[in-house]
RODO-250797 format. One record per residue (C-alpha): residue number from 1; chain; y, x, z. Coordinates in Angstrom, 1 decimal, decimal comma, padded with zeros to 4 digits. Layout:
REC/num/cadena/north/east/up
REC/NUM/A/Y/X/Z $
...
END
This chain:
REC/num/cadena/north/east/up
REC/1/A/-018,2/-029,3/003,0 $
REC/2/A/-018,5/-025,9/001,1 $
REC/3/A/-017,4/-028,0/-002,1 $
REC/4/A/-014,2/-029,0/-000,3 $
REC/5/A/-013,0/-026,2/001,8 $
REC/6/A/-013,3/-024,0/-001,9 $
REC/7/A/-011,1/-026,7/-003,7 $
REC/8/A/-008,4/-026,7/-000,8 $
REC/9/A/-008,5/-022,6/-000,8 $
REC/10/A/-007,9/-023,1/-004,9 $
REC/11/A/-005,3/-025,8/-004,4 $
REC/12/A/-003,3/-023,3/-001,4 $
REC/13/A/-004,2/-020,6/-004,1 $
REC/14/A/-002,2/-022,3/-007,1 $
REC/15/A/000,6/-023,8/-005,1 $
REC/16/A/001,0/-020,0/-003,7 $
REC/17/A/001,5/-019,0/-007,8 $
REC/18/A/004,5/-020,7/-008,2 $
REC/19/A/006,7/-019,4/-005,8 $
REC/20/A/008,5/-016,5/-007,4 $
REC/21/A/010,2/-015,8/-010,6 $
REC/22/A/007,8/-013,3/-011,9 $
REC/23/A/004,9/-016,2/-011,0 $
REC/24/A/006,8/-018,8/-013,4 $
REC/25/A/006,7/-015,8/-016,1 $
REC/26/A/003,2/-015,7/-015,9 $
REC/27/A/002,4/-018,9/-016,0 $
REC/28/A/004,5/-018,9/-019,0 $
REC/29/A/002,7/-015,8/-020,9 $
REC/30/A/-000,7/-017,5/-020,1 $
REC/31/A/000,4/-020,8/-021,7 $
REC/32/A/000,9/-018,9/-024,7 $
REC/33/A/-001,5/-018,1/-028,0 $
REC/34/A/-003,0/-015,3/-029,3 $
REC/35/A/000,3/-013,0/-030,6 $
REC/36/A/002,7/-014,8/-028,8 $
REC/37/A/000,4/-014,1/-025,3 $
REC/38/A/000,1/-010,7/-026,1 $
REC/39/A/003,8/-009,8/-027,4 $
REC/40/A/005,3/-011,5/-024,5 $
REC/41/A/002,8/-009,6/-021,7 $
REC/42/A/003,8/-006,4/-023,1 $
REC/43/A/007,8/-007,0/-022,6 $
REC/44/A/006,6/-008,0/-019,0 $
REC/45/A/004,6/-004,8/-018,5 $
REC/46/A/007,5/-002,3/-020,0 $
REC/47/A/009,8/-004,1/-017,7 $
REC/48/A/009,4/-001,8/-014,1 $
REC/49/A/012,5/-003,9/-012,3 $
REC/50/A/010,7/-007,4/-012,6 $
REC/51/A/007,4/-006,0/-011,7 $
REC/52/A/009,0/-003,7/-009,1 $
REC/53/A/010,8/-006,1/-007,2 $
REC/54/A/007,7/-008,3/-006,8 $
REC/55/A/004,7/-006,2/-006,7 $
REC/56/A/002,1/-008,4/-005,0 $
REC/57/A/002,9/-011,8/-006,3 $
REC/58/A/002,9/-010,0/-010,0 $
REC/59/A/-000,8/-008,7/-008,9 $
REC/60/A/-002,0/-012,1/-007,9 $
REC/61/A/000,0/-014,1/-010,6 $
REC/62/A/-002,0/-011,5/-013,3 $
REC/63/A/-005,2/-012,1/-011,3 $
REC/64/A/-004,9/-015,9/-011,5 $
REC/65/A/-004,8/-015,7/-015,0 $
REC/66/A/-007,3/-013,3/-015,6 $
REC/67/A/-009,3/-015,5/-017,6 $
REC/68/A/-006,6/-016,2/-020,3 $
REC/69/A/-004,7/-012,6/-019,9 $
REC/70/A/-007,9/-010,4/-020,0 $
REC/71/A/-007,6/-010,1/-023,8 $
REC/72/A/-004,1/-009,2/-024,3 $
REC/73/A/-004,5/-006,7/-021,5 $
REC/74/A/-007,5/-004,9/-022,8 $
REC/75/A/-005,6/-005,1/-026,7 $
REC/76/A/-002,3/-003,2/-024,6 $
REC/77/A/-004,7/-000,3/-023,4 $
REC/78/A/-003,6/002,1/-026,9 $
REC/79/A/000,1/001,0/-025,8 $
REC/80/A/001,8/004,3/-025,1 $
REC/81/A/004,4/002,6/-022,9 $
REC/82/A/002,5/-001,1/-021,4 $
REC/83/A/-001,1/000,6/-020,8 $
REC/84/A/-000,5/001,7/-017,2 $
REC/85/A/-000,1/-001,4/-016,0 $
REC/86/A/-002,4/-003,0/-018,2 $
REC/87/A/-005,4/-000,3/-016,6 $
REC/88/A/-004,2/-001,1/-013,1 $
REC/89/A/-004,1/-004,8/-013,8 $
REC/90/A/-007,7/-004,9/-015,3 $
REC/91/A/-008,8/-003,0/-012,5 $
REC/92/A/-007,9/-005,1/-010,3 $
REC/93/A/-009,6/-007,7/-011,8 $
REC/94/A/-012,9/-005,5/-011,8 $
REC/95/A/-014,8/-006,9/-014,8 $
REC/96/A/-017,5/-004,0/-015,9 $
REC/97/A/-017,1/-004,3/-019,4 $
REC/98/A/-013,5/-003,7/-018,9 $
REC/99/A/-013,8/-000,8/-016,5 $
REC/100/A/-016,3/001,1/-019,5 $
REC/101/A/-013,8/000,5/-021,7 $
REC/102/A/-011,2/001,8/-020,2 $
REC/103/A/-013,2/004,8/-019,3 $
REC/104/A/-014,2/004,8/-023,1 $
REC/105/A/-010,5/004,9/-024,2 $
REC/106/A/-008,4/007,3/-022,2 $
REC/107/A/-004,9/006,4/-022,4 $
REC/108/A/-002,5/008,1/-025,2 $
REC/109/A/000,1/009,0/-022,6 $
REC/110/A/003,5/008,3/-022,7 $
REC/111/A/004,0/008,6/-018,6 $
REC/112/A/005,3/012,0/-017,3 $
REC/113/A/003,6/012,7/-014,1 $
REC/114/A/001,1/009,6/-014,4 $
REC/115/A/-000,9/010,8/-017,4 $
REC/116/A/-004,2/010,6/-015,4 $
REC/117/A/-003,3/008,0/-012,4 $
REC/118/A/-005,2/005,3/-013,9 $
REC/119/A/-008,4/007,3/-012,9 $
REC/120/A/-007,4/006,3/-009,8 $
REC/121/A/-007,6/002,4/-010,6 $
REC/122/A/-010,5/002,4/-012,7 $
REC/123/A/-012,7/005,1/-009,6 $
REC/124/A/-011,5/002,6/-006,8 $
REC/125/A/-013,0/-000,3/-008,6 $
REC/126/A/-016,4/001,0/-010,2 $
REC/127/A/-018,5/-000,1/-007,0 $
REC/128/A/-021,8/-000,9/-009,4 $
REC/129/A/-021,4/002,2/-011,8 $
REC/130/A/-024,7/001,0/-014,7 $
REC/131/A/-024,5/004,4/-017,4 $
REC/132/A/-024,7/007,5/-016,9 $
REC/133/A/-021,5/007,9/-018,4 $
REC/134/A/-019,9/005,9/-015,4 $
REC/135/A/-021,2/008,0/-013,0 $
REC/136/A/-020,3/011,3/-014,5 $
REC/137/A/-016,5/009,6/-014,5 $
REC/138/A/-016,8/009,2/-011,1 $
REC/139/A/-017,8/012,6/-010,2 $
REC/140/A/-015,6/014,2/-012,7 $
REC/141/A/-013,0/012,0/-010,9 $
REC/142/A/-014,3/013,5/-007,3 $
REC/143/A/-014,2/016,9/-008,3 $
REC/144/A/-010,8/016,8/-009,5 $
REC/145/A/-011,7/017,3/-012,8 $
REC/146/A/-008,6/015,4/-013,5 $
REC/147/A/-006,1/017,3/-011,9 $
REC/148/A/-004,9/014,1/-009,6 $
REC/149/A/-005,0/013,5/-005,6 $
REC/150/A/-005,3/010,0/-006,4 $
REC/151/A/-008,2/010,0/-008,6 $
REC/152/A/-010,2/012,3/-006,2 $
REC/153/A/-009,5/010,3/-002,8 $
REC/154/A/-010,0/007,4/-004,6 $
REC/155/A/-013,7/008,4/-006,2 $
REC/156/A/-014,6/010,1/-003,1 $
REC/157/A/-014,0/006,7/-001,2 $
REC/158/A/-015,9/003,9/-004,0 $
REC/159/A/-019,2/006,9/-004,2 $
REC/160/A/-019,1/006,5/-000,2 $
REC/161/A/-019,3/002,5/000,0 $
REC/162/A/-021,9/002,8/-003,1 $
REC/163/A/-024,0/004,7/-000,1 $
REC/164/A/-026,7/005,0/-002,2 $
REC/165/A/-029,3/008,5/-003,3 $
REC/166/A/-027,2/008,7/-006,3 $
REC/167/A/-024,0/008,7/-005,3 $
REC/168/A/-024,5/011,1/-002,1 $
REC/169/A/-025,6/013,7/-004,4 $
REC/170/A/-023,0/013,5/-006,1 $
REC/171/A/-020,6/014,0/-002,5 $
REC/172/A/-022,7/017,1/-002,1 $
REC/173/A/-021,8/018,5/-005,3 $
REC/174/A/-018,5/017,4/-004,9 $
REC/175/A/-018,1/018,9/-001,5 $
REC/176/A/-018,6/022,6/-003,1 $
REC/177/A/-016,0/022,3/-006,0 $
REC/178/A/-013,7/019,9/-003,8 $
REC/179/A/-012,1/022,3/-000,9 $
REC/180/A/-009,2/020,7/-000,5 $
REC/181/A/-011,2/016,8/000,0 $
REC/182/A/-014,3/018,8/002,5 $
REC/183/A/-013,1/016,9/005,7 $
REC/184/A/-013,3/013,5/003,4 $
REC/185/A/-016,1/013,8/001,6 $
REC/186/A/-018,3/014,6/004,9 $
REC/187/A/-016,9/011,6/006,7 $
REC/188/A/-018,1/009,9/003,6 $
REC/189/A/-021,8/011,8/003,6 $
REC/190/A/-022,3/010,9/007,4 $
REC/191/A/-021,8/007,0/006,5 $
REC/192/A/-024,0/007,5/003,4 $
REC/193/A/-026,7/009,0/005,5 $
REC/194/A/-026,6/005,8/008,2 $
REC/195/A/-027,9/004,0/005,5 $
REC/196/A/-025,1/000,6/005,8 $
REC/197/A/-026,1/-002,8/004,5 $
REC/198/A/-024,6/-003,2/001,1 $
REC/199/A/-021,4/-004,9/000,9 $
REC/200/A/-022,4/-008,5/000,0 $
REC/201/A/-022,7/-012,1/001,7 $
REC/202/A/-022,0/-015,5/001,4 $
REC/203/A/-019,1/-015,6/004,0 $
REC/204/A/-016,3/-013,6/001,7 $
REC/205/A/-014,3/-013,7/005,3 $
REC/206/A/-016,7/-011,8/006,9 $
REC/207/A/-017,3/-009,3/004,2 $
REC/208/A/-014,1/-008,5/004,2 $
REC/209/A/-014,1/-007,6/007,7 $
REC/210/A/-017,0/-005,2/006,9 $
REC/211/A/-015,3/-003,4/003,8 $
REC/212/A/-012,0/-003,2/006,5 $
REC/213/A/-014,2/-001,3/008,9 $
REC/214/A/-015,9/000,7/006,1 $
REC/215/A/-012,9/001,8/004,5 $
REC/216/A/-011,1/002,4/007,3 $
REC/217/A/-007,9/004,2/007,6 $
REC/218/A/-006,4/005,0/011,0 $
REC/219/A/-006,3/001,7/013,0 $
REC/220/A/-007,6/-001,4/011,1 $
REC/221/A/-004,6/-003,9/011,6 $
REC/222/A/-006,0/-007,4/009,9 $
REC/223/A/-007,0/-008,9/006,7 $
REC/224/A/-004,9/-011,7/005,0 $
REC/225/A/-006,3/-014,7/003,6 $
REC/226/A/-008,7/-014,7/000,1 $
REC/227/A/-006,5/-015,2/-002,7 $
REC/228/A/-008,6/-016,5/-005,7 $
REC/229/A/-008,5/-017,0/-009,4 $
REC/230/A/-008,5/-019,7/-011,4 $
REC/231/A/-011,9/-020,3/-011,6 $
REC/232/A/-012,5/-019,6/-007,8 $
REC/233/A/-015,2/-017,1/-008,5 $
REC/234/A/-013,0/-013,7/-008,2 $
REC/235/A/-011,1/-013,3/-004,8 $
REC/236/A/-008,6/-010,7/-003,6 $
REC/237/A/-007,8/-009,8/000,2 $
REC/238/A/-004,9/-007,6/001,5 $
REC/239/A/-006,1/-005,2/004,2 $
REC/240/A/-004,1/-003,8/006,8 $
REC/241/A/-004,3/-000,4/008,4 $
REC/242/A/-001,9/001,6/010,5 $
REC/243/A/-001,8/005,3/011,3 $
REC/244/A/000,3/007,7/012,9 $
REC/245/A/002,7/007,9/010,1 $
REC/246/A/002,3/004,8/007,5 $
REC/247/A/001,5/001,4/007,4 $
REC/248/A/-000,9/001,3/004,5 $
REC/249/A/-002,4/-002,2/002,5 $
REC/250/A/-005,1/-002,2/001,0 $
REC/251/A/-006,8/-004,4/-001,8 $
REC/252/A/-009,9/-005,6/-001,8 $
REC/253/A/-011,8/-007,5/-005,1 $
REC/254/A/-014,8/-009,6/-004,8 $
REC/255/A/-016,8/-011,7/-007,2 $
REC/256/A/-018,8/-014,3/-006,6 $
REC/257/A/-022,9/-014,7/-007,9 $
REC/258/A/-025,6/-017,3/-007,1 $
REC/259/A/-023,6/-017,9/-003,9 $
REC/260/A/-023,0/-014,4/-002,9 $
REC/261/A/-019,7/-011,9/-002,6 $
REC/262/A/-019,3/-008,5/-003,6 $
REC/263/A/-017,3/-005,8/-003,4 $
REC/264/A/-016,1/-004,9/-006,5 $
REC/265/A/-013,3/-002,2/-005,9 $
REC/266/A/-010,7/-001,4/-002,9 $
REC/267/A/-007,5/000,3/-003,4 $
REC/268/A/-004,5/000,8/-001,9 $
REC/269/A/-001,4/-001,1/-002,8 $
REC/270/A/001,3/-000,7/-000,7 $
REC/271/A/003,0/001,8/002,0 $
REC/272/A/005,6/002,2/004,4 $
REC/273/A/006,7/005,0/006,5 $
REC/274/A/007,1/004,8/010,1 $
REC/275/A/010,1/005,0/011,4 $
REC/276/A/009,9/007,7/014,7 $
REC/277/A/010,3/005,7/018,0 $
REC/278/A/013,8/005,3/019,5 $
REC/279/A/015,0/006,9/023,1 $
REC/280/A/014,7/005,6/025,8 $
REC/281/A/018,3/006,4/027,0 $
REC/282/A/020,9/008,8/025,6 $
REC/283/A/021,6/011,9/027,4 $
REC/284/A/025,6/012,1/027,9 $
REC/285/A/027,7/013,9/025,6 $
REC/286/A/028,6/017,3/025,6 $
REC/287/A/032,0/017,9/027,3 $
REC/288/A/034,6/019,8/024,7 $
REC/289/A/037,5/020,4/026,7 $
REC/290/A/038,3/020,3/030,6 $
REC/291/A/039,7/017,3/032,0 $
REC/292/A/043,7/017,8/032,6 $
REC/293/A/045,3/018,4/035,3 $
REC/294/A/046,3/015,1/037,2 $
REC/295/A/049,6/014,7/037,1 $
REC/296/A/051,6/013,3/040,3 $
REC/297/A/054,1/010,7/038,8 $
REC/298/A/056,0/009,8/042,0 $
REC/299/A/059,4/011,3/042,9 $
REC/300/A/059,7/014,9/044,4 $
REC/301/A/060,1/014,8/047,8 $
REC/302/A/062,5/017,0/049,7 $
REC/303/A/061,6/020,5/050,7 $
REC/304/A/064,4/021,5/053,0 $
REC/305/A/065,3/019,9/056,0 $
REC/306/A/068,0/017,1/055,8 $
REC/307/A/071,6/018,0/057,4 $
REC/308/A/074,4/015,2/058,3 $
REC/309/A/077,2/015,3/060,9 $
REC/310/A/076,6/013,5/064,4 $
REC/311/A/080,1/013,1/065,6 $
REC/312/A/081,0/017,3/065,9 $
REC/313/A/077,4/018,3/065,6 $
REC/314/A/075,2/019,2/062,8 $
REC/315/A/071,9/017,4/063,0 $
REC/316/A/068,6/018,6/060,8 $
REC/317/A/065,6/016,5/060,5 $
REC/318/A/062,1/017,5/059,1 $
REC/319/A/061,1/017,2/055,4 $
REC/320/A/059,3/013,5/055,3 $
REC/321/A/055,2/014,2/055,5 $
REC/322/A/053,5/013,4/052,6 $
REC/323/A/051,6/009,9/052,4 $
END
């Protein structure tokens, strides 16, 4: 039953793939060899307006793939003008090796303004940190050794689901060098010290539910459906929050091992602005000028009495009244 309910998810997952433009581009790329692959995923990376216009279903198409688009992404990461979105891509995907060699390789630059963003992608996804090197990224990250509001939230948020000795130490460290983050990193410290289960389980659907609550922002809205790849053992869920001001999604990676999901990053991928509420009715507006007189259209009437001859008599009558 398992069996079948995973190939009817991968079935609704492929037939999802090829509904957009920029998922018939992929497609395309993957089909591709060696050079070809590579040359034609960097004109699809320096290209902002295709990948702009269709954020999510380029995320998932890339993730589909990752199997056959891992190696051309990882070869793009010395590209000064493609290895942005090849870092956010392979993030996404949440392969270690990947994530060390990204932290290995900082990028050349080539993005005013985003030069260190992509610590961002690579702290929100390096939920099993293994070197030492790893976690003095992270911490560098939620000290704000690199200089970027991103990078720090982000950090502070993946050392806080770690919850382990290691990674509240860290928090604490961070907490004296991190002002500006205090009221963040001791929400994170007081779920660290209530010692959660770790974010695994067979039911990815349930999990999922579990990293909402743990990574909550504001008002947990829902989660949408498990989008997986190719092979059906990486999944990706869209999480929903809602605050005062924003509407905020969040993504969510898993992987799959002897029958069990984990977490394996959680970042945020999309947000809107509210809009403030309407009134409830007008108030009237102002009044520029004083109404005009009213004007009386009908004829004058007579003010002095009416004279006329009644054989040798002069008769007067009254003015008419008024009606």
């Amino acid at each position: 039953m398992k069996k079948r309910l995973l190939v009817v998810a991968l079935l609704t997952t492929f037939a999802c793939a090829q509904q957009t433009p920029i998922r018939v581009e992929v497609d395309r790329i993957a089909a591709l060899k060696n050079a070809q692959r590579r040359q034609a995923l960097r004109e699809l990376l320096v290209d902002p307006a295709q990948i702009d216009s269709a954020p999510r279903a380029f995320r998932e198409a890339i993730f589909y793939h990752e199997a056959e688009l891992r190696p051309a992404l990882r070869s793009l990461l010395d590209d000064p003008d493609a290895n942005h979105v090849a870092r956010f891509s392979l993030s996404t995907i949440g392969s270690a090796g990947d994530l060390r060699l990204m932290i290995q390789h900082p990028p050349p630059g080539g993005r005013k303004g985003f030069t260190n963003r992509w610590t961002y992608a690579v702290a929100t996804s390096l939920l099993e940190p293994k070197s030492d090197e790893e976690w003095n990224f992270l911490r560098k990250c939620a000290e704000n050794h690199f200089e970027d509001g991103w990078a720090d939230y982000g950090a502070i948020q993946t050392l806080k689901l770690i919850a382990s000795d290691r990674s509240r130490r860290i928090l604490e460290e961070a907490a004296t060098k991190n002002e500006f983050r205090a009221k963040q990193i001791a929400k994170a410290l007081e779920y660290v010290r209530s010692s959660p289960p770790p974010l695994e389980g067979r039911d990815l659907v349930e999990l999922a539910k579990r990293v909402a609550l743990a990574a909550r922002i504001g008002h947990w809205v829902r989660n949408g459906p498990p989008f997986y790849d190719q092979a059906g053992d990486k999944a990706l869920v869209d999480i929903e929050f809602e605050t005062a001001e924003d509407y905020l999604t969040y993504t969510a990676t898993f992987h799959a091992a002897n029958g069990r999901w984990k977490l394996r990053g959680v970042r945020e991928t999309l947000q809107g602005m509210k809009l403030p509420p309407a009134p409830k009715s007008l108030p009237p507006p102002p009044q520029l000028l004083p109404p005009p007189p009213k004007i009386d259209s009908s004829p004058p009437l007579p003010t002095a009495p009416l004279m006329f001859m009644q054989g040798d008599v002069f008769v007067s009558l009254p003015p008419p009244a008024r009606r």
